[in-house]
KOLDO-901547 format. One record per residue (C-alpha): residue number from 1; x, y, z. Coordinates in steps of 0.2 Angstrom, whole numbers. Example, Ala and Ser with C-alpha at 12.3 -4.5 7.8 and 13.67 -1.06 7.14 Angstrom:
KOLDO-901547
num | c1 | c2 | c3
1 | 62 | -22 | 39;
2 | 68 | -5 | 36;
This chain:
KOLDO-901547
num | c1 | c2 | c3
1 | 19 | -554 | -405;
2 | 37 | -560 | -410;
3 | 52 | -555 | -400;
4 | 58 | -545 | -416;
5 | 40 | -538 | -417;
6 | 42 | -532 | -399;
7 | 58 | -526 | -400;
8 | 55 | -513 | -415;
9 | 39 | -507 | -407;
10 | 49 | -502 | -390;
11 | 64 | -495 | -402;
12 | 50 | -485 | -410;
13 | 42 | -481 | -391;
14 | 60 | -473 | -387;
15 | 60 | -463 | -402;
16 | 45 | -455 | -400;
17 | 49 | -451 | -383;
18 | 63 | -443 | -387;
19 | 58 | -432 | -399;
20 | 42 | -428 | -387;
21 | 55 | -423 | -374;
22 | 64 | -412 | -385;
23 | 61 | -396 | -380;
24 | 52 | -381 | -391;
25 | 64 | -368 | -401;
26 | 62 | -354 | -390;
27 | 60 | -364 | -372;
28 | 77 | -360 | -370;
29 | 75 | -341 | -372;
30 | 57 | -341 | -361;
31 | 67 | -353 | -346;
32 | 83 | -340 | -345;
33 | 68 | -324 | -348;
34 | 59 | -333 | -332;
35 | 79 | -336 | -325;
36 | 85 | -319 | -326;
37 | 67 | -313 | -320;
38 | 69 | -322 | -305;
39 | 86 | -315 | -300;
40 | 81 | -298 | -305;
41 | 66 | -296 | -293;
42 | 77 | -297 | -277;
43 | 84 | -281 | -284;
44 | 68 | -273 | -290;
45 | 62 | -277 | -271;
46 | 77 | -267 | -265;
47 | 74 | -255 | -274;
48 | 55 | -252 | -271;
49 | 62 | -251 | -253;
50 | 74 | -240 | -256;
51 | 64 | -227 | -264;
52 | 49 | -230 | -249;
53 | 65 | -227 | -236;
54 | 68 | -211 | -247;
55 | 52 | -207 | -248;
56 | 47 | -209 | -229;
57 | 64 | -200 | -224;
58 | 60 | -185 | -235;
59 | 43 | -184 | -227;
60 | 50 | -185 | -210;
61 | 65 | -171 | -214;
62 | 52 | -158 | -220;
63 | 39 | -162 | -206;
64 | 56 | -160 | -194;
65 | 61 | -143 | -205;
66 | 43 | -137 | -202;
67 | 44 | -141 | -185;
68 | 63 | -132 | -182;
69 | 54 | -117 | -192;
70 | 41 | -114 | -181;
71 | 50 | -116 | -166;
72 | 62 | -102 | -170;
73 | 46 | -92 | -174;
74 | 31 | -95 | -165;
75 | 21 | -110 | -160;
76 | 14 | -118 | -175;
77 | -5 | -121 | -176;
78 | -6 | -135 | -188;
79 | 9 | -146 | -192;
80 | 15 | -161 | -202;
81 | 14 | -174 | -188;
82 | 30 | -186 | -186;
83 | 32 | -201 | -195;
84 | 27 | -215 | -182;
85 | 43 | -225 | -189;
86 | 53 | -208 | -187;
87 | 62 | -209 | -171;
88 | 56 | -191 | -163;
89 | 67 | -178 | -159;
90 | 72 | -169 | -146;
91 | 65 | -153 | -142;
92 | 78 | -138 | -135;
93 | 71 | -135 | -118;
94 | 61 | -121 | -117;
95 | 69 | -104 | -107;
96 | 63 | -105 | -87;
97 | 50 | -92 | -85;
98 | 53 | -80 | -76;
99 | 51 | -80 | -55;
100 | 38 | -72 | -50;
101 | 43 | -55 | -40;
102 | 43 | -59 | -19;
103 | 24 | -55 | -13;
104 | 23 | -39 | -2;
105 | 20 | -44 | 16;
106 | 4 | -46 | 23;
107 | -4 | -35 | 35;
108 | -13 | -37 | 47;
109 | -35 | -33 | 43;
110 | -40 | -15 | 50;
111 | -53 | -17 | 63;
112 | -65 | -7 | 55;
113 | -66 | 0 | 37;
114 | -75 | 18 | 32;
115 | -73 | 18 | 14;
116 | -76 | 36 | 6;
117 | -86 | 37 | -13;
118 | -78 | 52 | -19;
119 | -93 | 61 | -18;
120 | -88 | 76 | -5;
121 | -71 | 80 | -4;
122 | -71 | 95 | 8;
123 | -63 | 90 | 25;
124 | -65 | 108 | 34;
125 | -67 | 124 | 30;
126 | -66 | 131 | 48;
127 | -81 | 142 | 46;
128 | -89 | 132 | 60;
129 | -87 | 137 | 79;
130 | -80 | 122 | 82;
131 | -65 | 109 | 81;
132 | -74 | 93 | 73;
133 | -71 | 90 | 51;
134 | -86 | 90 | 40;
135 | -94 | 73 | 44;
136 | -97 | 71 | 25;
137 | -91 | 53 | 16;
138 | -90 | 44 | 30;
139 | -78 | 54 | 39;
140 | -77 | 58 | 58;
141 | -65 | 68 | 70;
142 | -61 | 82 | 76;
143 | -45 | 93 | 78;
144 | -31 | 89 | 92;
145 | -12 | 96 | 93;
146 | 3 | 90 | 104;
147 | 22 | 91 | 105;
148 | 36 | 84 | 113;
149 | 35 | 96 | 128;
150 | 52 | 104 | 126;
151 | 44 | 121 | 123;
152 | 26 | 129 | 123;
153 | 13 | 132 | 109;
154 | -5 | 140 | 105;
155 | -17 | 131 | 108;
156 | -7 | 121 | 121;
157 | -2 | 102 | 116;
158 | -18 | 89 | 120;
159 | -32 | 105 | 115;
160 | -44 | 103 | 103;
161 | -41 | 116 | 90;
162 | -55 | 130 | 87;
163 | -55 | 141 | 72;
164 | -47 | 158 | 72;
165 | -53 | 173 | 63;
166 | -42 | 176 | 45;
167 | -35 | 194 | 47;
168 | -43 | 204 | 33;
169 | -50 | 186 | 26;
170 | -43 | 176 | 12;
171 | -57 | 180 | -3;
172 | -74 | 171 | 4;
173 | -64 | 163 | 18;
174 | -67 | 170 | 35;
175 | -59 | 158 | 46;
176 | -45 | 147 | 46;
177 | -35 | 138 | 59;
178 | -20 | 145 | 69;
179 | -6 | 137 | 77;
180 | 8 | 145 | 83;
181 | 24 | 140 | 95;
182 | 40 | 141 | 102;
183 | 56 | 132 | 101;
184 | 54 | 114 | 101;
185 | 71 | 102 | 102;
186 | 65 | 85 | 101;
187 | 53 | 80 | 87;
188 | 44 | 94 | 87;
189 | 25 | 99 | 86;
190 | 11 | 88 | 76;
191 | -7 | 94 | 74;
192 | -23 | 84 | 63;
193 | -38 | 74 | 63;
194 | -45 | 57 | 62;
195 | -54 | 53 | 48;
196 | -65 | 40 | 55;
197 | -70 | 35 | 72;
198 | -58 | 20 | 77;
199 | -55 | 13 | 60;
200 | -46 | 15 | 45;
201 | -52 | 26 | 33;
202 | -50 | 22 | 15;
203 | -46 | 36 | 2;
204 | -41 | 27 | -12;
205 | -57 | 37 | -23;
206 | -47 | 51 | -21;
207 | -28 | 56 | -28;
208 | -21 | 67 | -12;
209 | -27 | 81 | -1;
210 | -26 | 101 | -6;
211 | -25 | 115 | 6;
212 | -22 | 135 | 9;
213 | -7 | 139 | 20;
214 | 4 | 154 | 24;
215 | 20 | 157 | 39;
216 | 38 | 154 | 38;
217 | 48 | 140 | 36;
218 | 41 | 124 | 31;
219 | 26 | 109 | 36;
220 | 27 | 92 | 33;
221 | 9 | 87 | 28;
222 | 5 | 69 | 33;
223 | -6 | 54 | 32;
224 | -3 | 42 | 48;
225 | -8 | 24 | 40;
226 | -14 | 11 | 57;
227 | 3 | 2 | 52;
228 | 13 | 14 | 58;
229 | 1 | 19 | 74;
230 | 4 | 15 | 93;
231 | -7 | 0 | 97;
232 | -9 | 9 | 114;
233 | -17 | 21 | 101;
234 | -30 | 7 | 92;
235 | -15 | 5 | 79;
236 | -7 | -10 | 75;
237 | 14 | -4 | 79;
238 | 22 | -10 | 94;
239 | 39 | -2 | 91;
240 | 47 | 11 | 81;
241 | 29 | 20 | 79;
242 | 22 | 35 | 69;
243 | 34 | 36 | 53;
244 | 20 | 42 | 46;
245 | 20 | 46 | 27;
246 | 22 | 64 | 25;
247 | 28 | 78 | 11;
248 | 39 | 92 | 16;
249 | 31 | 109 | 11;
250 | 39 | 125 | 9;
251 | 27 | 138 | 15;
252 | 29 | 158 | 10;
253 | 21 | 174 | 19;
254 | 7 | 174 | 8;
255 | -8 | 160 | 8;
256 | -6 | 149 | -8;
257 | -15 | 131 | -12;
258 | -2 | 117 | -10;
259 | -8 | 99 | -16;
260 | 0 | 80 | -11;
261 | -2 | 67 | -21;
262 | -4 | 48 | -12;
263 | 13 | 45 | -22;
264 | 24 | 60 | -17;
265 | 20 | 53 | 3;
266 | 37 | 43 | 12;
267 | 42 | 40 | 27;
268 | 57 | 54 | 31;
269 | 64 | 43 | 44;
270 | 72 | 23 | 48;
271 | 61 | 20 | 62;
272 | 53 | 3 | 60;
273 | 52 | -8 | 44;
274 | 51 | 5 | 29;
275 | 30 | 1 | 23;
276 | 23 | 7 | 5;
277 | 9 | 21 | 8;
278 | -9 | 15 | 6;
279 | -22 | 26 | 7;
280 | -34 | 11 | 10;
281 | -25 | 11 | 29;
282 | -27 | 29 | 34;
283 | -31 | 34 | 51;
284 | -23 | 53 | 54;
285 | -23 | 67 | 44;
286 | -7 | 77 | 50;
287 | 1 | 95 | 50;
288 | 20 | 93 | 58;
289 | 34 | 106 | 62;
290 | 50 | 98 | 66;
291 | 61 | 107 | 78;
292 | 72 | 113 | 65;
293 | 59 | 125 | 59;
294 | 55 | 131 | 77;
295 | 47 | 145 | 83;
296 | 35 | 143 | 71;
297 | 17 | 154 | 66;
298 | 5 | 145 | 54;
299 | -12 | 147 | 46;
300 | -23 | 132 | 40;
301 | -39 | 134 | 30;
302 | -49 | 124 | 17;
303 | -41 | 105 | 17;
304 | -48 | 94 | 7;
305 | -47 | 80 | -4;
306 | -45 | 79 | -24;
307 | -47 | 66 | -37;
């Protein structure tokens, strides 16, 4: 091939190359579609993240509200978890409960324990020739009085007491018990029973004692806990002893029933730490006359228990 010939086939080369590099009619269009495309899905990115962060902090703002709703109600049962990517909040803390209210002191085990069923609540009826209580529901003792040896009485303190004969009798009753006296100036007379044979006797099946009494002035009806006796005595005290638990009665000429609940018993005096009455601790069943109510002239009959 000539040098001319050569020539006007590489002229005619370049042409055809040109025109195959000339781009199609709408390749500009598609290359700045594909351009603005590109820049756009930045944007588009952001805003799928955008609405996912709205959407995520709505779910966590109601899964809070339910939260704050039922903590100003009750506790909730079933709740909308937390978000894990929700930073949690922090709960009000709860009110301190309440402390709990100072245990009563302990006392010290009875030695022995007579516990009574309920089932017989006649103590005496004094129709017996004798001074010992109706040994029924576990109960044992017999009748005893003293005094503080300022003046005399009938029977004389440290006696057993023995039934006396009701003038004219009180309806089926023929016998009660009697105990009379003069003027007393320290603390007075006391007269009663144990109720089991060294040890306490519990009488928590029953709701207080009854009985039938006439004379003038006034009887303190008590029941002597072992907490409060001499431990000379088998009792547990070593000072301040025998504030017993004990109702003031008001008594008239004429023989009427009185009844004393476990409740209505106190100690009337500051001797010794002040002690709750517990019929599960009972150890004396007592009649007293403080010196106050001296001379005095008092009939007993039919003491017993109620429920």
């Amino acid at each position: 091939m000539t040098a001319e010939r050569e020539e006007d086939e590489l002229a005619r080369l370049l042409i055809r190359s040109a025109r195959l590099d000339v781009p199609a009619p709408d390749a500009g269009a598609r290359a700045r579609s594909r351009g603005l495309a590109a820049l756009a899905e930045p944007a588009r990115r952001t805003r799928r993240w955008l609405v996912g962060a709205v959407g995520l902090a709505a779910a966590a703002g109601v899964g809070l509200a339910v939260r704050l709703h039922a903590t100003d109600k009750q506790p909730l049962v079933l709740a909308a978890e937390p978000l894990h990517d929700v930073a949690p909040t922090r709960s009000a803390p709860s009110p301190a409960a309440p402390s709990p209210a100072a245990p009563s002191p302990a006392r010290a085990p009875c030695p022995a324990l007579v516990v009574a069923q309920g089932t017989t609540p006649l103590i005496d009826d004094f129709e017996r020739p004798d001074a010992w209580i109706l040994t029924a529901d576990g109960r044992r003792g017999s009748w005893v009085t003293y005094d503080d040896g300022t003046g005399t009485q009938s029977p004389p303190s440290h006696s057993a007491l023995l039934p006396a004969r009701l003038p004219g009798g009180r309806g089926a009753s023929r016998h009660g018990l009697h105990v009379t006296g003069t003027r007393f100036t320290k603390w007075g007379v006391t007269f009663g029973t144990e109720l089991a044979d060294a040890a306490c006797y519990d009488a928590s099946a029953y709701s207080g004692v009854r009985f039938w009494a006439k004379g003038p002035g006034e009887v303190r009806v008590g029941l002597q806990m072992i907490d409060v006796q001499d431990a000379k005595h088998g009792g547990l005290c070593s000072a301040d002893c025998y504030d017993t638990h004990r109702k003031i009665i008001e008594l008239g000429a004429a023989f009427r029933e009185y009844r004393v609940r476990w409740d209505e018993l106190h100690q009337l005096y500051e001797a010794g730490p002040p002690a709750a009455f517990d019929p599960k601790r009972v150890r004396f069943l007592e009649f007293g006359v403080a010196p106050e109510h001296t001379p005095f002239d008092l009939w007993i009959d039919d003491v017993a228990f109620f429920r």
